[in-house]
N, C-alpha and C positions, 0 to 999 in steps of 0.2 A: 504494500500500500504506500502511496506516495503523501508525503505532509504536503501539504498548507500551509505556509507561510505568511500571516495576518501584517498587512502594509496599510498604513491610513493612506488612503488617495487624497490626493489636494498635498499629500503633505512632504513630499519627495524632497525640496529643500531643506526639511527640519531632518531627514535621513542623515546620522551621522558614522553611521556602522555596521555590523552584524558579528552578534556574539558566537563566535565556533562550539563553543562547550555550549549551550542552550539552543543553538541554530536560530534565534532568531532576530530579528531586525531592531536597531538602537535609535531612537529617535531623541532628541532633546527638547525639553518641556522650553526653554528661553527661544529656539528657532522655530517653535507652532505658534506662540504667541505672538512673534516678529511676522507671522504668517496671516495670522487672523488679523494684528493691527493695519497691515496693510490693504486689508480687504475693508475695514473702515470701522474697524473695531475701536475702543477704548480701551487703554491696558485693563480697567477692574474688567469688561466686556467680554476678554476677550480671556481674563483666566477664569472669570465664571462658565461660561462658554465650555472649555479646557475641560473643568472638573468636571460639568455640571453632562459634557455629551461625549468626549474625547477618551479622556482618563477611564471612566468605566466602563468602556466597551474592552478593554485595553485587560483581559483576563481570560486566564486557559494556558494549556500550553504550547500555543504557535500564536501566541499574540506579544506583539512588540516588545518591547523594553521602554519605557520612559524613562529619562534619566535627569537629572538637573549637573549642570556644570558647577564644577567648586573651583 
């Protein structure tokens, strides 16, 4: 059987990686939000937005990685 690899569409700029030991795809939570302001968001807009439809579809095991940069 072949996996499935869960990728948010729209969001291929905020693409920063792919984990080898999880197989799956690294996104960063600072380049969706630079993604949504640009669409004509407001930063609180666009991290309510984030949590509120992004972030929890984002569970399983072939679904991405959200990560925050330090």
């Amino acid at each position: 059987m072949k996996n499935t690899f869960m990728k948010l569409e729209g969001f291929e700029d905020a693409l920063v990686g792919f984990d080898n030991n999880c197989q799956r795809y690294i996104y960063s939570i600072d380049l969706i939000l630079e993604l949504l302001m640009k669409d004509g968001m407001s930063y609180e807009e666009a991290d309510e937005h984030f949590y509120q439809h992004i972030n929890k579809t984002c569970t399983g095991d072939f679904s991405p990685i959200i990560m925050n940069r330090i």
